[in-house]
C-alpha positions in Angstrom: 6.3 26.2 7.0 3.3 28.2 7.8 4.2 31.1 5.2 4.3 28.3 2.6 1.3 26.7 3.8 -0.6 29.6 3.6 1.1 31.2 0.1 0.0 27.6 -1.3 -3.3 28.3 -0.2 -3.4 31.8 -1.8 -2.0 30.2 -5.4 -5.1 28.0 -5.3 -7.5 30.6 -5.0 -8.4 29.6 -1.1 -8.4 32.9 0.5 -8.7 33.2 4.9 -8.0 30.1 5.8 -7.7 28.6 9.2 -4.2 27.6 9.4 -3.1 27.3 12.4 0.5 26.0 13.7 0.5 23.1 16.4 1.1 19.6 17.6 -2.1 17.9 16.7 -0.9 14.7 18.2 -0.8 16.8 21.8 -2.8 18.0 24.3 -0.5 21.2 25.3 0.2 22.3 22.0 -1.8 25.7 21.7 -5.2 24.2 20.3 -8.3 25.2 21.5 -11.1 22.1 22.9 -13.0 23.1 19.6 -9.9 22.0 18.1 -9.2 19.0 19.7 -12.6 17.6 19.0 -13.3 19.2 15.9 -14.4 16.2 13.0 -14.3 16.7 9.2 -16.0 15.5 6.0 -12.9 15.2 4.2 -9.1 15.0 5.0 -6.3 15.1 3.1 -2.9 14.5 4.4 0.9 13.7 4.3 1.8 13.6 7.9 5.4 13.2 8.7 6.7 10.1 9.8 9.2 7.3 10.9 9.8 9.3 14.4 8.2 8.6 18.0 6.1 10.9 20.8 7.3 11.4 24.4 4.3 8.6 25.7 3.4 11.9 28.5 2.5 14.6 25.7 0.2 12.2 23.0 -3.6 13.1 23.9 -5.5 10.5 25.9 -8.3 10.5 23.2 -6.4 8.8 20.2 -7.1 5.1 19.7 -3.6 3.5 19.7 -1.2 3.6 22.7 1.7 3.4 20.2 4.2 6.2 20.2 5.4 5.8 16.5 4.2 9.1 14.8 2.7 7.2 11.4 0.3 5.6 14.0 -0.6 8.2 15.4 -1.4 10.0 13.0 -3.7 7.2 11.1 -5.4 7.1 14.3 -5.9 11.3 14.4 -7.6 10.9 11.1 -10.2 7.9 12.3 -10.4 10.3 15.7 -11.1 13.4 13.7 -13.2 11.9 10.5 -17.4 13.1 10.6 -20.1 10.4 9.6 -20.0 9.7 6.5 -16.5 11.6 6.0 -13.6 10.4 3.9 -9.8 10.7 4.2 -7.0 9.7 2.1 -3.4 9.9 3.8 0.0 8.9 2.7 1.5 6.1 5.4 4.5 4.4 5.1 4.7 0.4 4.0 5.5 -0.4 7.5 1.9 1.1 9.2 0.2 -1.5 6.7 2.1 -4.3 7.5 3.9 -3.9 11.0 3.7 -6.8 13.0 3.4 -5.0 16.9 0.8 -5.6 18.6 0.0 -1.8 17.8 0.1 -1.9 14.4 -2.2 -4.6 14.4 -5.2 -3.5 16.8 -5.1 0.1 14.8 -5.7 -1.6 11.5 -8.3 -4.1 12.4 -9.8 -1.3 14.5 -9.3 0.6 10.9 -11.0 -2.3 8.9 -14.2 -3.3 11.2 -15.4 0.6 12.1 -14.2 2.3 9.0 -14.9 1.4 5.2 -11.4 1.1 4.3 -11.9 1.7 0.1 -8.4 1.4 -1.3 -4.7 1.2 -0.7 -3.0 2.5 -3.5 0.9 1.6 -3.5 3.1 4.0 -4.9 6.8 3.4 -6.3 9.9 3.7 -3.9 11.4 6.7 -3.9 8.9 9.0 -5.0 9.0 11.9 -2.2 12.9 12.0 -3.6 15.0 14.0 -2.7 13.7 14.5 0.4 12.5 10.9 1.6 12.9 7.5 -0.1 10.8 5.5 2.4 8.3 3.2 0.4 4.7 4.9 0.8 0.7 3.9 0.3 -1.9 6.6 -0.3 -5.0 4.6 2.2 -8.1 6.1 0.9 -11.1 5.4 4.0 -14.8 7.0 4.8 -16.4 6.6 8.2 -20.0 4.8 8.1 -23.0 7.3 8.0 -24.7 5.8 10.3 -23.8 2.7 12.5 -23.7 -1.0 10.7 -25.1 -4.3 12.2 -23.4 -5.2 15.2 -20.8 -8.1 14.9 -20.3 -7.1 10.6 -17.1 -5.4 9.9 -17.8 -1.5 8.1 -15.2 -3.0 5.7 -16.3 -5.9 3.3 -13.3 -5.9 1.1 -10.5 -3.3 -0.1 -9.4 -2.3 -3.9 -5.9 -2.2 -4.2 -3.7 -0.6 -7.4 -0.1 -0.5 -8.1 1.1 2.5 -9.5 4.9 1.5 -10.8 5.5 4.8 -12.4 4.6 8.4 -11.4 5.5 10.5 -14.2 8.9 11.5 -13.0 12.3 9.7 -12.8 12.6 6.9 -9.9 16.6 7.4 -10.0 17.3 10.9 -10.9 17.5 13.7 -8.8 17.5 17.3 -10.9 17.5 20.9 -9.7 15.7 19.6 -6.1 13.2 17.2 -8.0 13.0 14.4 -10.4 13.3 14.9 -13.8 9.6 14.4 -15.6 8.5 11.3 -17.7 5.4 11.9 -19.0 5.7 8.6 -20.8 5.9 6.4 -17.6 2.9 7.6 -15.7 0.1 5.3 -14.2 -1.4 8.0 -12.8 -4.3 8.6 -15.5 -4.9 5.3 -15.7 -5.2 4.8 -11.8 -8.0 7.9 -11.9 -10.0 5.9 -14.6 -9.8 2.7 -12.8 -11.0 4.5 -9.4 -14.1 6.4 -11.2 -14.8 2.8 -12.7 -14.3 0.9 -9.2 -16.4 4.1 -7.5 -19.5 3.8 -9.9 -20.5 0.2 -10.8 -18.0 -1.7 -7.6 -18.6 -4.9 -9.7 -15.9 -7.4 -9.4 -14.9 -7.1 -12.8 -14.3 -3.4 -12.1 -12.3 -4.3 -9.1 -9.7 -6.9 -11.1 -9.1 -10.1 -9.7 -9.1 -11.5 -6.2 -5.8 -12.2 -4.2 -3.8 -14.6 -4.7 -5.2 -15.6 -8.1 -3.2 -17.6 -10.6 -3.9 -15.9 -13.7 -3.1 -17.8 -17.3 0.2 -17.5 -18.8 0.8 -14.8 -21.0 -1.3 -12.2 -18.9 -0.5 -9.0 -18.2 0.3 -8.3 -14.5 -2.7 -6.7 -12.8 -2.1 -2.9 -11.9 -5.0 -3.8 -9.9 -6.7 -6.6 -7.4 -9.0 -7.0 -4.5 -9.3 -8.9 -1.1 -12.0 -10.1 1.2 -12.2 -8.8 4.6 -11.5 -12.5 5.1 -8.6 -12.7 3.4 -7.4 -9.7 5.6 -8.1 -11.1 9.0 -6.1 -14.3 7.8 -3.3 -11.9 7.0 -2.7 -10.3 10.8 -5.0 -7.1 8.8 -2.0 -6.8 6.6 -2.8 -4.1 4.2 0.1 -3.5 2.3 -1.0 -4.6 -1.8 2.0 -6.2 -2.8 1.0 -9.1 0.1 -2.0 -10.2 -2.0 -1.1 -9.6 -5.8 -2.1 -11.9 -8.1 0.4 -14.4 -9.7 0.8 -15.2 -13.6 1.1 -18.7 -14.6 4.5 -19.7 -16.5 3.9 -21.4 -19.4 4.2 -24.9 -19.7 6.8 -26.1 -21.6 5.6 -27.3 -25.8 8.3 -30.4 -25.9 7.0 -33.9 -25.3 8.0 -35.0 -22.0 8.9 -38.4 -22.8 11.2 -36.7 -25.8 13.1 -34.9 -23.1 13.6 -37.7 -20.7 15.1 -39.9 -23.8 17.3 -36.9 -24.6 18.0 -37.2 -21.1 19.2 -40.4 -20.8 21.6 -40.2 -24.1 23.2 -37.5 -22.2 23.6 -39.7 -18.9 25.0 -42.8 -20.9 27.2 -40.4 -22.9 28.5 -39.3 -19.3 28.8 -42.9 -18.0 30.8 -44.2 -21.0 33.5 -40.9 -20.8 33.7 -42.0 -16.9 34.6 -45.4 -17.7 37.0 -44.7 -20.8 38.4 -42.0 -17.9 38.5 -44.7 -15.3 40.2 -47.4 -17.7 43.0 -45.0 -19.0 44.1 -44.6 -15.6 44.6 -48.3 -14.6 41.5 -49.1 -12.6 39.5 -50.5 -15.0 37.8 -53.7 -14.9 
């Protein structure tokens, strides 16, 4: 893993970098103190997931006492984020809407000390072949400086659905998924964000959870919710929990046409019942 790390690094034109090999998530895992309490402007990461820490090796300094790896992780990235830094990180659905006590205190934690900017939901299956565990990109920046005390860093959070990510949700081809260049939301999930990022007007945002929208809509690929809204919702932050809804359409007949139409079918029933009833001997 290192050798491909660092090869990566050399194809992208980042020569001597630090990488080092180690359990970030332990105390006795070969990093130095400068390491431990190192912070950064900006992190990017896919951690992996869906497995648990022996409770006696996780470092005392991480703010969740949970031993599910996905938390722990989220919570390195808030321990390890600068002023006025920003991370984006791949979680699984179940970090965003997990209902342990855990889960919970990390994300409102998450949502009143960090400006939590966007979740964006990506399709099932999309780390295929080698996971099919329903992800989220969360996309967060530490406050600069501190905010009034009792007001949440967080005032609300963008969220965008991407359904399709330019390769094949079913196939699996020569270790990847076959391209689709056709089916890809990712372009228009970068225009959205540089529209959400410069003016953060509602109208940029798209509409607010749990709106009815008019029949005939298209659904929203994106939406927004109130820090409000989130505390109502146990800090739920998965996207799909607040989407807004389109209206069906009413129906064009006349009601009072449909209830006559109605009634000629029950009194056609009632007189094939009672021709029924007569021809076999119990009639009146």
């Amino acid at each position: 893993m290192m050798r491909i790390a660092v090869m990566n690094l050399v194809l992208h034109g980042i020569r001597g970098a630090r990488v080092k090999r180690a359990n970030v998530l332990s105390e006795m895992s070969g990093l130095t103190e400068d390491d431990l309490h190192r912070q950064y402007q900006v992190i990017l990461s896919n951690p992996p997931f869906a497995g648990q820490i022996p409770r006696e090796s996780i470092r005392a300094d991480l703010p969740t006492r949970s031993k599910k790896s996905e938390l722990l992780f989220l919570s390195l990235m808030m321990r390890s984020l600068a002023p006025g830094g920003r991370c984006a990180v791949v979680v699984p659905e179940g970090a965003l809407f997990g209902s342990t006590k855990a889960h919970k205190e990390l994300r409102e934690k998450l949502l009143r000390e960090f400006e939590v900017l966007a979740v964006v939901s990506l399709p099932a299956g999309v780390f295929k072949p080698y996971a099919g565990v329903k992800t989220s990109v969360l996309v967060f920046r530490r406050p600069a400086t501190a905010g009034d005390e009792g007001m949440a860093a967080t005032q609300h959070v963008w969220f965008y659905e991407i359904r399709n990510d330019g390769y094949d949700p079913d196939r699996v081809q020569g270790g990847g998924r076959p391209e689709t260049p056709d089916k890809n939301d990712v372009p228009g999930l970068l225009t959205a964000w540089a529209g959400y990022r410069g003016s953060r007007s509602d109208s940029r945002l798209g509409p607010e959870a749990g709106s009815i929208l008019d029949p005939g809509t298209n659904e929203p690929l994106c939406w927004w919710a109130h820090f409000a809204t989130l505390s109502e919702n146990d800090f739920n932050l998965s996207a799909s929990r607040y989407k807004p809804r389109v209206a069906e359409k009413a129906p064009d007949e006349d009601p009072a046409e449909l209830i006559r139409e109605v009634l000629v079918i029950e009194k056609g029933i009632t007189e094939e019942l009672t021709k029924l009833l007569s021809e076999l001997g119990r009639g009146s």
